[in-house]
N, CA, C and O atoms as a GROMACS GRO file, in nm:
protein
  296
    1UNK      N    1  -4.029  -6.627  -2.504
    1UNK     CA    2  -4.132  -6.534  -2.546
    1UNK      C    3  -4.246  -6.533  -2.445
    1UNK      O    4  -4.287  -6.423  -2.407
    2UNK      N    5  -4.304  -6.650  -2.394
    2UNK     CA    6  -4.397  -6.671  -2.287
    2UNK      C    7  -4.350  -6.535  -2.180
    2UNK      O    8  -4.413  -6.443  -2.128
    3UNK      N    9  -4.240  -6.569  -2.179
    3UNK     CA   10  -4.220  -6.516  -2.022
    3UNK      C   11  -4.212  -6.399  -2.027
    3UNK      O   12  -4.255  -6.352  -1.922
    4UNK      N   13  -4.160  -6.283  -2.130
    4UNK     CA   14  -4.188  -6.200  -2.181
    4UNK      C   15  -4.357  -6.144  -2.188
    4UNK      O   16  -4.384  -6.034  -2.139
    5UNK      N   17  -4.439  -6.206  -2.236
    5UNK     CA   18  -4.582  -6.229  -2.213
    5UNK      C   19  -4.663  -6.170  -2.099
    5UNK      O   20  -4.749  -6.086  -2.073
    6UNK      N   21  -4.581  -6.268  -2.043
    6UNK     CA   22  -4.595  -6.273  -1.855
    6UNK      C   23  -4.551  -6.164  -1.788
    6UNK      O   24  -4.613  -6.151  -1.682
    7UNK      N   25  -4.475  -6.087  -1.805
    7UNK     CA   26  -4.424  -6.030  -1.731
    7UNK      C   27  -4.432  -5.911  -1.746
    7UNK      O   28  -4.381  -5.828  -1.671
    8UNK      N   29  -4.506  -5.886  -1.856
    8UNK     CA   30  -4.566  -5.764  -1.928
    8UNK      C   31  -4.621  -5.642  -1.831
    8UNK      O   32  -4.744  -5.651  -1.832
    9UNK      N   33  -4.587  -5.554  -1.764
    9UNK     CA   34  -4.672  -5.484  -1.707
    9UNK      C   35  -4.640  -5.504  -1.577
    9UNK      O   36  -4.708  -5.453  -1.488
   10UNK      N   37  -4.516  -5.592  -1.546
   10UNK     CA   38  -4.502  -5.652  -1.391
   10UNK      C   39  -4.416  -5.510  -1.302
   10UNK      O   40  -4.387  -5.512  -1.182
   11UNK      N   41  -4.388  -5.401  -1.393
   11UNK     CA   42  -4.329  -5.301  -1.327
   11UNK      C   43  -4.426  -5.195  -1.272
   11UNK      O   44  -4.404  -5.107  -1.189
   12UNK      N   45  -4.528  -5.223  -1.332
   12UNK     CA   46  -4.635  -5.104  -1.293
   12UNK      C   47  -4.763  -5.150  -1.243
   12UNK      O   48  -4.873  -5.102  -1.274
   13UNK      N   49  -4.739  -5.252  -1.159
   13UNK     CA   50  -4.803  -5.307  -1.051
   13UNK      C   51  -4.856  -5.165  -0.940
   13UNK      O   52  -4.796  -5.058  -0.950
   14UNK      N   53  -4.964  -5.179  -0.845
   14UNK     CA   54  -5.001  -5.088  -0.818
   14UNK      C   55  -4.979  -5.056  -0.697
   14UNK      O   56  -5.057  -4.993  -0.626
   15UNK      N   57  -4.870  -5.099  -0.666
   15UNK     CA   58  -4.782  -5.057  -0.536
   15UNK      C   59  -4.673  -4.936  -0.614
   15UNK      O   60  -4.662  -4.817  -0.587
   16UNK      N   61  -4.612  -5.007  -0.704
   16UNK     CA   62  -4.481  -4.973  -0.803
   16UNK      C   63  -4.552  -4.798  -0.824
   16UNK      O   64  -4.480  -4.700  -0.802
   17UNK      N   65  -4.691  -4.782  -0.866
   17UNK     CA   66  -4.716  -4.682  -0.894
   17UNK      C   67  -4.763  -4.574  -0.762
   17UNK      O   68  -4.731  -4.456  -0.752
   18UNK      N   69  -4.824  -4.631  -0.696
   18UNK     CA   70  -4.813  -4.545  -0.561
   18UNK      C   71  -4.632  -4.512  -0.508
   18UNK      O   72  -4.588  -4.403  -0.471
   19UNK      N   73  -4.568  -4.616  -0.518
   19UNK     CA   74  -4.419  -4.560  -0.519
   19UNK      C   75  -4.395  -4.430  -0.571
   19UNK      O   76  -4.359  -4.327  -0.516
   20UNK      N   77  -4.425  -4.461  -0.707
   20UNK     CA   78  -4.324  -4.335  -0.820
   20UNK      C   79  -4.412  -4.242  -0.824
   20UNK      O   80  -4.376  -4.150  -0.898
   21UNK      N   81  -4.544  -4.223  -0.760
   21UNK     CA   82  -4.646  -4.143  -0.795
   21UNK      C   83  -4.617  -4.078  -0.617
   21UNK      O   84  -4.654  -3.961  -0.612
   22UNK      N   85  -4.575  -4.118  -0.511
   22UNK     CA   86  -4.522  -4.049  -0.386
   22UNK      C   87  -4.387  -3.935  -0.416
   22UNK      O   88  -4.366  -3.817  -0.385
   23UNK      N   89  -4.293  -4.069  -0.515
   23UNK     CA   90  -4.171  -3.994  -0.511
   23UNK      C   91  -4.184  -3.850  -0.613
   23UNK      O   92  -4.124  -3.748  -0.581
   24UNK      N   93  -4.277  -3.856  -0.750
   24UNK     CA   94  -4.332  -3.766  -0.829
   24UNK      C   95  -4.371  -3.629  -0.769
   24UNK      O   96  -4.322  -3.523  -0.809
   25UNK      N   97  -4.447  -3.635  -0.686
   25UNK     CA   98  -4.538  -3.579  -0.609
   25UNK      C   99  -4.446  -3.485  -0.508
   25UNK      O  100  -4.456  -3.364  -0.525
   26UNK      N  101  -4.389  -3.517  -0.441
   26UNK     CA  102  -4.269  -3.492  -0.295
   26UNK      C  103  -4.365  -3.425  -0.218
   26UNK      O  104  -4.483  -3.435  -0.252
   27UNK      N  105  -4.330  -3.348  -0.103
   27UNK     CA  106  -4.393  -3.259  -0.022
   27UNK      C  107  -4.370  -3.388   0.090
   27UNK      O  108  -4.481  -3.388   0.144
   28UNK      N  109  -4.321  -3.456   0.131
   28UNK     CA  110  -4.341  -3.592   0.246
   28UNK      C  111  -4.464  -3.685   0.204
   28UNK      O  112  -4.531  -3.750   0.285
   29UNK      N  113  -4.487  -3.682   0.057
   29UNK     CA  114  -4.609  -3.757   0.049
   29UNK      C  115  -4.548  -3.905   0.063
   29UNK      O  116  -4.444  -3.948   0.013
   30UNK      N  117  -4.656  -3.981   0.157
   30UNK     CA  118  -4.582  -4.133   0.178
   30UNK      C  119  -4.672  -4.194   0.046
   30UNK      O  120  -4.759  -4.138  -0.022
   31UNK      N  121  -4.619  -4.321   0.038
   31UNK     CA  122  -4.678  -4.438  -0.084
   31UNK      C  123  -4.828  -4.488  -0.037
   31UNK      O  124  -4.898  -4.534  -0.127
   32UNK      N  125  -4.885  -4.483   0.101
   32UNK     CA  126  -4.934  -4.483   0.146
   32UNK      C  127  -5.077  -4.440   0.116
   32UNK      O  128  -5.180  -4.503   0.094
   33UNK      N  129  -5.045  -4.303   0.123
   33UNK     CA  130  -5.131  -4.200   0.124
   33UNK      C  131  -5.182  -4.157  -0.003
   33UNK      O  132  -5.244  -4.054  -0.026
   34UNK      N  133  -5.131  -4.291  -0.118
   34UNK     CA  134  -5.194  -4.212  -0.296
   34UNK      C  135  -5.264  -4.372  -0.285
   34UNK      O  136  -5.233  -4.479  -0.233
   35UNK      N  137  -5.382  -4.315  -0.372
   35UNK     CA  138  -5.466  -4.384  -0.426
   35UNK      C  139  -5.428  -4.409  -0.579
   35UNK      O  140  -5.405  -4.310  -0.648
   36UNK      N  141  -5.420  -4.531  -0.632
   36UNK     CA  142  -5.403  -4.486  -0.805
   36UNK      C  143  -5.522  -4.585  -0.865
   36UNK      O  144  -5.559  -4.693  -0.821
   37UNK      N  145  -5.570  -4.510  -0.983
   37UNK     CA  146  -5.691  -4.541  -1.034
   37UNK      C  147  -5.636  -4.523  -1.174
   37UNK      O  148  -5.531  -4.473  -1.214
   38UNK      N  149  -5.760  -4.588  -1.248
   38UNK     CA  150  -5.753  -4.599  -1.421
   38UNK      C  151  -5.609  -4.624  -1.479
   38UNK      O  152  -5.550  -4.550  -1.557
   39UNK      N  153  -5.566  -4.730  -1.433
   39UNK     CA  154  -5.455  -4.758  -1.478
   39UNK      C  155  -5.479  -4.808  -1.647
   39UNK      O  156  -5.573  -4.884  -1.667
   40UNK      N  157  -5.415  -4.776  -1.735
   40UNK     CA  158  -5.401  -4.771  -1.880
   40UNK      C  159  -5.275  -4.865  -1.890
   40UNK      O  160  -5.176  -4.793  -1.873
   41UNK      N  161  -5.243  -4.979  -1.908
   41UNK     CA  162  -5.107  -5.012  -1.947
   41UNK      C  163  -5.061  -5.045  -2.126
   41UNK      O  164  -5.099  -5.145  -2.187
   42UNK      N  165  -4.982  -4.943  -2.180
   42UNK     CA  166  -4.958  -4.975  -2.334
   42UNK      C  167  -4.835  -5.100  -2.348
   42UNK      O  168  -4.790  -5.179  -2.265
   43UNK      N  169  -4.813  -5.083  -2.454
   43UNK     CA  170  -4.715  -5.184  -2.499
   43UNK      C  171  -4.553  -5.111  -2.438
   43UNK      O  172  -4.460  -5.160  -2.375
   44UNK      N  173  -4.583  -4.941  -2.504
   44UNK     CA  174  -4.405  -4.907  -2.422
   44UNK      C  175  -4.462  -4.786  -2.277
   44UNK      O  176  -4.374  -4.722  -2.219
   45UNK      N  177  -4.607  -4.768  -2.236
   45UNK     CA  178  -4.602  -4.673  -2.148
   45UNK      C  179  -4.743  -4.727  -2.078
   45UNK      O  180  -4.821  -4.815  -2.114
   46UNK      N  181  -4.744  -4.619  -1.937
   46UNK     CA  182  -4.843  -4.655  -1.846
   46UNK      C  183  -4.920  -4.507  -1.831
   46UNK      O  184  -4.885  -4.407  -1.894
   47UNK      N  185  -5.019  -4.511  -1.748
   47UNK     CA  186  -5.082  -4.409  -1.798
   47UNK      C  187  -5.199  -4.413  -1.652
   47UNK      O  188  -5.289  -4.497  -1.660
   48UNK      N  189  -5.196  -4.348  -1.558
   48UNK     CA  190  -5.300  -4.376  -1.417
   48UNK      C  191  -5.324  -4.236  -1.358
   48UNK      O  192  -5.243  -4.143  -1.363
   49UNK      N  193  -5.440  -4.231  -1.304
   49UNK     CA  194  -5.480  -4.117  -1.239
   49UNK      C  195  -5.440  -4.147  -1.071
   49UNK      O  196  -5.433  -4.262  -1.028
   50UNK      N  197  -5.423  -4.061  -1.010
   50UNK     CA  198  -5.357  -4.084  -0.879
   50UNK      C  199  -5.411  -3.997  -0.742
   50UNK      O  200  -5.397  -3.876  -0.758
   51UNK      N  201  -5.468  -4.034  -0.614
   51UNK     CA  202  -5.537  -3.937  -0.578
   51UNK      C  203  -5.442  -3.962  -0.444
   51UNK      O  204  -5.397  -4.069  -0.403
   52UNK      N  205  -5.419  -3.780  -0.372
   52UNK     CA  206  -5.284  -3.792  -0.280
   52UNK      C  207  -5.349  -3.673  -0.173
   52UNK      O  208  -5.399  -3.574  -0.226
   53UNK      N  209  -5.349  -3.682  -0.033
   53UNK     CA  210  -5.362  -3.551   0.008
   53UNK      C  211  -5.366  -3.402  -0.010
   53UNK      O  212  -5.418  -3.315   0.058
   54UNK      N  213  -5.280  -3.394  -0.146
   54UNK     CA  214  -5.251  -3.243  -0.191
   54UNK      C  215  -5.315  -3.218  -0.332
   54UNK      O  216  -5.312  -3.136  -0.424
   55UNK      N  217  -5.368  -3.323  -0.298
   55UNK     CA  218  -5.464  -3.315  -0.483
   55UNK      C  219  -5.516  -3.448  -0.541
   55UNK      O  220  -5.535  -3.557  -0.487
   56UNK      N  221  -5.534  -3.406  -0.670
   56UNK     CA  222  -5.579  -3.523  -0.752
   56UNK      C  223  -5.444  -3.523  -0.902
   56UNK      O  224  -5.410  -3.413  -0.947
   57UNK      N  225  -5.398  -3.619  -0.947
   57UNK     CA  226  -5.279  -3.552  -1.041
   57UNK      C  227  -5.310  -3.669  -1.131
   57UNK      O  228  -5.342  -3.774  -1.075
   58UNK      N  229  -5.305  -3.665  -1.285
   58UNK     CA  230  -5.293  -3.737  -1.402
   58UNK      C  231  -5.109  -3.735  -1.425
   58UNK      O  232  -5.026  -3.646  -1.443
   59UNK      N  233  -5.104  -3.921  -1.408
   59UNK     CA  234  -4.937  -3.934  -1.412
   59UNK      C  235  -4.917  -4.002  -1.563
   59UNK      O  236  -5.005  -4.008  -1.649
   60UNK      N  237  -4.781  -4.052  -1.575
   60UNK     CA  238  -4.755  -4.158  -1.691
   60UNK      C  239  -4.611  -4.137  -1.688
   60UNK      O  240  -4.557  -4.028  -1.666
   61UNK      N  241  -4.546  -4.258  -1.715
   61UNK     CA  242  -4.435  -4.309  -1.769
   61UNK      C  243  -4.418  -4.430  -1.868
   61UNK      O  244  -4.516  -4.492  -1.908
   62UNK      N  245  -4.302  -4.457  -1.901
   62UNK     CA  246  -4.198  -4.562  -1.970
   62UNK      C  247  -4.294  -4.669  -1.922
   62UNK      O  248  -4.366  -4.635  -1.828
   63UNK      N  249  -4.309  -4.807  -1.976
   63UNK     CA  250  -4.339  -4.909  -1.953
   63UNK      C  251  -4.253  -4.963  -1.772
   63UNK      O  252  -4.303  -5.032  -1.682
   64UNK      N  253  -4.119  -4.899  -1.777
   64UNK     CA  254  -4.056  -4.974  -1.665
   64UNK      C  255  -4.097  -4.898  -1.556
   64UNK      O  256  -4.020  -4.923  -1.464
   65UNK      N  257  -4.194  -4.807  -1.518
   65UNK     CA  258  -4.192  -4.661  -1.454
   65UNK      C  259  -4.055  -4.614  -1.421
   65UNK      O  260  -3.992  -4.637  -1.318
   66UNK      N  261  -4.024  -4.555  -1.506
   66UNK     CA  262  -3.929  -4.459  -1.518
   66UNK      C  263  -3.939  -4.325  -1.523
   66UNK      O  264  -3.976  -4.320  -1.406
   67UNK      N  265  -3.938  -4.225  -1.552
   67UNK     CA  266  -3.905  -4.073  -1.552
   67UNK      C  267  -4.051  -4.096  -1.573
   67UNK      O  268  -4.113  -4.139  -1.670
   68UNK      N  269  -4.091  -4.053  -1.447
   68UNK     CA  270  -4.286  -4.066  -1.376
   68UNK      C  271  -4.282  -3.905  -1.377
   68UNK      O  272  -4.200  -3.826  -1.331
   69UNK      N  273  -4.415  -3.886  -1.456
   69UNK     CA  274  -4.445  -3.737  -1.460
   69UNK      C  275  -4.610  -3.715  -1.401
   69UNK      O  276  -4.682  -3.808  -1.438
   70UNK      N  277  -4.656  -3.650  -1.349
   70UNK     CA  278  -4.771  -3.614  -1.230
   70UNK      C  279  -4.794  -3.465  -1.265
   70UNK      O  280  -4.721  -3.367  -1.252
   71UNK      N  281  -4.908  -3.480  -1.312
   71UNK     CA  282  -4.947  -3.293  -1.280
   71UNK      C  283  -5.058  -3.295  -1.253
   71UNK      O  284  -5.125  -3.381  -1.310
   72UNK      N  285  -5.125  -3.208  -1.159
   72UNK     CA  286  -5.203  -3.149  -1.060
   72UNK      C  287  -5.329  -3.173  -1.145
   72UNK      O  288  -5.320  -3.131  -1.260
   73UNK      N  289  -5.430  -3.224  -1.116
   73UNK     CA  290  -5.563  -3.225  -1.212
   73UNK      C  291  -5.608  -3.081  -1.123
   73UNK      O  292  -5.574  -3.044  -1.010
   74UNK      N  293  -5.697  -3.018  -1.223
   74UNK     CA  294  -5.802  -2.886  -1.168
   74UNK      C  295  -5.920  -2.964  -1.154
   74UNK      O  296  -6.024  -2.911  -1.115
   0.00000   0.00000   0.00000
């Protein structure tokens, strides 16, 4: 159970989310080049604002970042 505990949130580390928030995004955006902010982590989902050359975009997925969804903030 500890380790479970522990490990809580270890997928949406804030590399993990510049990852899925590049691959979300496409256009050649590198992992690099996103900023991610206000990270929210729930019990089954994540929840971060993300800032990328081609915009500013409000993302969220699955606890594991999985099927990462990004849309364009105005």
């Amino acid at each position: 159970m500890a380790t479970a505990l522990v490990c809580m949130g270890c997928a949406s580390t804030g590399d993990n989310l510049q990852r899925e928030t590049a691959r979300a995004i496409g256009g050649n955006v590198t992992p690099e080049q996103v900023t991610v902010s206000n990270i929210d982590r729930g019990a089954t989902s994540v929840k971060w604002q993300a800032a990328a050359p081609g915009g500013r975009y409000a993302c969220s997925a699955d606890d594991m970042v999985r099927r990462v969804l990004c849309t364009k903030s105005r």
